[in-house]
N, C-alpha and C positions, 0 to 999 in steps of 0.2 A: 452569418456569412454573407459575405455583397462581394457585386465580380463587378470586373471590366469588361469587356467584348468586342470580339475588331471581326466581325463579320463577311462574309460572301454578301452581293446585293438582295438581301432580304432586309424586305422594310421595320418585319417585326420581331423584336429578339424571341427568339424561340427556344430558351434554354429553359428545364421545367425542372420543378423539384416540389414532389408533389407530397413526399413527405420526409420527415427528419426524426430519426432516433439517437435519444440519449441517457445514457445509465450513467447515473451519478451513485459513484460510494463512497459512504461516510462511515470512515474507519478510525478509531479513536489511537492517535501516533502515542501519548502519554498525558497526562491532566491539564498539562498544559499547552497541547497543538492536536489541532485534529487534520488526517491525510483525508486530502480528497480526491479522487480517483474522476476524471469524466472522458467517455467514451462516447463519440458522436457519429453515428454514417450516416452520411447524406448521398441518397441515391439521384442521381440525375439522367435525365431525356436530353439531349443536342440534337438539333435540328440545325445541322450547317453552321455553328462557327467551330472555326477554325483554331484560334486560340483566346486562350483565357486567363487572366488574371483572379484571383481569388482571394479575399480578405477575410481574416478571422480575429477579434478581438480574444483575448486569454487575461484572464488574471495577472497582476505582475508579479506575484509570487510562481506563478507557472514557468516564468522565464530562471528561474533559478534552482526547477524541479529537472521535469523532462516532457516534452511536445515531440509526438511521434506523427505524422501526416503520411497517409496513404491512399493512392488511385489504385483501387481493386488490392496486391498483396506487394504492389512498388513502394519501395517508399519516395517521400518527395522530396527537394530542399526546400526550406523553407527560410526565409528573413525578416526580422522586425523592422517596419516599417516606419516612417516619422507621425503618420497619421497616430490619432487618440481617439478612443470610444469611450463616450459618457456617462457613467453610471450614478446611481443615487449612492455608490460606494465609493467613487473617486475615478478618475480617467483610468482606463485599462491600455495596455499598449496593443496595435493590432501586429499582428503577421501577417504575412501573402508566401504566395505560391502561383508557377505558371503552370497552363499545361497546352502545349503542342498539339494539334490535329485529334482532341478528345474525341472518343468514338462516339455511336451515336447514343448506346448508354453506359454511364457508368458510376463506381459507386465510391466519393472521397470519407474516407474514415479520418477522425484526428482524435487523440490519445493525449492527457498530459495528466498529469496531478502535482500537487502542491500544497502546503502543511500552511493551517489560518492556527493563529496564535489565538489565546483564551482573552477574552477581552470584557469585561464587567459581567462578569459571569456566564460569560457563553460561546458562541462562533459563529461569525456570518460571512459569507460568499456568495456569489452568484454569477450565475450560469448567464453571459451576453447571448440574449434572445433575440434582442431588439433590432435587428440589423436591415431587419424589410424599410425603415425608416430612409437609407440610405440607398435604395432602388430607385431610380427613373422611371422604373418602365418594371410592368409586372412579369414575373417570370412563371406564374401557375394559374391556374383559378383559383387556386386554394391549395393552403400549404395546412398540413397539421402536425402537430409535433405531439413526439410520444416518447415520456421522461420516465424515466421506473430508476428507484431509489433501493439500491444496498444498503443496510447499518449494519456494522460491524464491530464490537466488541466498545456497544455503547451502552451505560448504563439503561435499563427496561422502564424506569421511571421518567426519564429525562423529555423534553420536548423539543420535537421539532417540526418548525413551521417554514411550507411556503408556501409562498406568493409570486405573483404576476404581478409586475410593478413596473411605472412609466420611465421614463426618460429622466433626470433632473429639473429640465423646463417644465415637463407638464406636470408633475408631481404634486396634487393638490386633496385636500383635506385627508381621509386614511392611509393617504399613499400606496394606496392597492387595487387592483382592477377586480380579484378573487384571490381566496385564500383556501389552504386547506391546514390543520392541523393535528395534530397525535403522539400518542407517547412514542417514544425511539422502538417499543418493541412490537409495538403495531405497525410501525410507517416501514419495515421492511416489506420491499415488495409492491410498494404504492405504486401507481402507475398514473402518471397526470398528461393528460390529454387538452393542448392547446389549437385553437382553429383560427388562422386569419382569417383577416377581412376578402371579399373576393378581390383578387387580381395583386394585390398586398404580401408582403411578407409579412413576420411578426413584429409585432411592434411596441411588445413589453418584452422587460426582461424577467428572469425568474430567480428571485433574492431567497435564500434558506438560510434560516434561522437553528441554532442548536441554543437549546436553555439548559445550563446545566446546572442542575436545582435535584432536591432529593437529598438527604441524606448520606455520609460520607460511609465508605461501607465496600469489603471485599468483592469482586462481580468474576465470573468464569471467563477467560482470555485467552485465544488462542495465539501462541507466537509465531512470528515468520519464523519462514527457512534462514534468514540471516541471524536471528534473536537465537536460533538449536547452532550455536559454532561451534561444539566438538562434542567427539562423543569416543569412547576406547572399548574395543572389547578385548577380553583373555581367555585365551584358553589353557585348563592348566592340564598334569599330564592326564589325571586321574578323572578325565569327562566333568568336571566342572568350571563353568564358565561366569566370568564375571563382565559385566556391561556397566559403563560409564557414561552417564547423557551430563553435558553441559549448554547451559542458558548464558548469555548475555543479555542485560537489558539496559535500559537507558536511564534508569533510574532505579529506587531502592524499594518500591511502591511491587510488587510481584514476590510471589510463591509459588514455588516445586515441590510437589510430595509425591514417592512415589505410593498408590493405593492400590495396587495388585499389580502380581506377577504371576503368569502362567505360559504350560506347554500345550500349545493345539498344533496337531500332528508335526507340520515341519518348520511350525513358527512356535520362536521365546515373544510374549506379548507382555509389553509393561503399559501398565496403567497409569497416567497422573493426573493430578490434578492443578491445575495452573489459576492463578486468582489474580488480579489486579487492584489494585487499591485506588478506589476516587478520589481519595483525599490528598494533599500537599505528601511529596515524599521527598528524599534527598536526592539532586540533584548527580550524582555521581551513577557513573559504569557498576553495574551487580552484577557480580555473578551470582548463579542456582545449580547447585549438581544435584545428581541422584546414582545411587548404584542399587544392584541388584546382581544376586547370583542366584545360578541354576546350577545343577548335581545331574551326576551320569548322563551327562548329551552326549550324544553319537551321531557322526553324521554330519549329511549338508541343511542346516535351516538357517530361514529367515530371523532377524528381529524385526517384531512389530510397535510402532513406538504409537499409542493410541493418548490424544490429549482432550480430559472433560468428555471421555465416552465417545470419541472422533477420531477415526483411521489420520494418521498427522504424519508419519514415516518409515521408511521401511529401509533396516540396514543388514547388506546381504551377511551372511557368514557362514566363510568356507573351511575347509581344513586346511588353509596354508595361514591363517589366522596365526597369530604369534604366540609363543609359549610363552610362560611364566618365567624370565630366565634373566641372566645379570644383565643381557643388554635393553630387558624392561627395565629393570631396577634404573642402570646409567637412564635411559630415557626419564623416565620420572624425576629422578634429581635433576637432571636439565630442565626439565618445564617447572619444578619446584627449586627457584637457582638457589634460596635461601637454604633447604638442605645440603646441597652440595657444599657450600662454607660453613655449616655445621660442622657435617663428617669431617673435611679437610684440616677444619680448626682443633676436631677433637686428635685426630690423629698426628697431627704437628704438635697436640699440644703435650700427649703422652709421649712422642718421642725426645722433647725437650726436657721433662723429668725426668727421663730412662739415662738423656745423654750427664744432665748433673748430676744424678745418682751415681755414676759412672765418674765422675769429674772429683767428686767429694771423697769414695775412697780411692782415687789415687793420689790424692793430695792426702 
């Protein structure tokens, strides 16, 4: 981040930011794209100015995600600028934002994520660090920055490596200032700790590496809330209850099973088990259902939908719940349109026999 500054007469900028948090998550979108999540707040000191300009370079793939910008719990607007930020990965586009009579502390949060495509066997992005380069004038003693990395639903064998890496120009023999590296099921949780030079911003950026290597092989997955799109339950007259979980996924690479079903006191709890496939899958929409029934329920409970031994949802059910009854039936044929011109064809079909049967002896 690099600001502009139109100050009261003080001769020496005195906007401080003394240190900078960021959680990067690496969460695996499908074999072929990984989502990356980065969360940054940046607490600041103001000593008298007044207003402020602020730049932030982003991914260009972040402009086609979502970039959320916040002072304290405001949000802010924000616009792509013409300026460019130079990476060893290719220019990045910056954004800016202003802010008005900032108090004397406060704290800018910005949010975005964005899906890097598989690219000679792996994934790379990086985190615009380097931005102290682009300061006049120092705005800390010392700035330190502190990265802590998520992996989510990445293969345990896999690797991932980073680094602190220069500019394009100075970019010379390893191309790296420090490195760290681990397998994807160690590196949850890392925490990498950078310290500028005094009076300096940063002045590497910090480049990750995903190697996706290992073995092609089923791994445990959990789904988003968007991936769980339907789900039915029924009750029928005689205290038996039937529940419907449906999955969308993006691919044909995933597994649903259900692996227990149980009663605790006023929760039905279904067990699954969810898999994802590393390997090459069909590129088409899948769906994954499961059902399950329970016998003699009474009463008001919960469904608890638990996924890979993980509390995952919770879907209430009351006694105004729907009976088993024709206008199920009509419902079902309508989301199954294919049955409904079954039935319709069978029944046009027998009444056109019954009508020439008819036609034959009266002729």
């Amino acid at each position: 981040m690099f600001l502009i500054l139109e100050a009261n007469p003080i001769p020496v900028p005195t906007l401080i930011m003394e240190r900078e948090y960021i959680t990067v998550i690496l969460d695996m979108y499908d074999e072929a794209q990984l989502n990356v999540t980065v969360i940054g707040l940046y607490p600041f000191i103001n000593k008298g100015y007044e207003n402020i300009t602020m730049f932030f370079p982003v991914p260009p793939e972040a402009l086609r995600g979502n970039i959320t910008v916040l002072l304290g719990k405001r949000k802010l607007y924000w616009n792509v600028t013409s300026q460019k930020y130079s990476t060893i990965l290719g220019d990045y586009p910056v954004i800016a934002w202003s802010l008005a009579k900032p108090p004397d502390k406060f704290n800018i949060t910005v949010v975005y994520w964005y899906l890097v495509p598989l690219s000679k066997g792996g994934f790379r992005t990086l985190y615009a660090m380097a931005t102290g380069r682009f300061l006049e004038e120092g705005y800390s003693k010392q700035c330190i920055a502190e990265v802590t990395f998520v992996t989510r639903n990445l293969p345990e064998d896999w690797k991932i490596r980073a680094s602190f890496v220069p500019p394009p120009s100075e970019v010379f023999m390893v191309g790296f200032e420090s490195q760290v590296e681990a397998l994807a099921g160690a590196f949850n949780g890392t925490v990498l700790k950078k310290a500028s030079k005094p009076f300096h911003g940063m002045e590497n950026d910090l480049l990750i590496e995903v190697e996706a290597s290992g073995p092609e092989k089923w791994i445990p997955y959990t789904p988003t809330r968007e991936e769980f799109s339907k789900w039915s339950v029924v009750k029928f007259g005689n205290g038996t209850v039937e529940i419907e979980l449906r999955f969308a996924f993006r691919n044909s690479g995933y597994s649903v099973k259900l692996v227990g079903s149980q009663v605790q006191e006023n929760q039905l709890i279904l067990d699954l088990k969810v898999l994802r496939w590393t390997g090459p899958s069909l590129q088409v929409i899948t769906y994954r259902t499961v059902k399950a029934r329970f016998h003699s329920i009474k009463g008001v409970f919960k469904i608890l939908v638990r996924v890979n031994g993980k509390n995952f949802y919770t879907i209430p059910l009351n006694q105004e719940e729907e009976t088993k009854t024709f206008s199920h039936i009509w419902a079902m044929l309508m989301e199954n349109i294919w049955l409904l011109f079954f039935f319709v064809g069978v029944i046009v079909g027998v009444l056109l026999a019954y009508i020439f049967t008819l036609f034959k002896k009266s002729g």
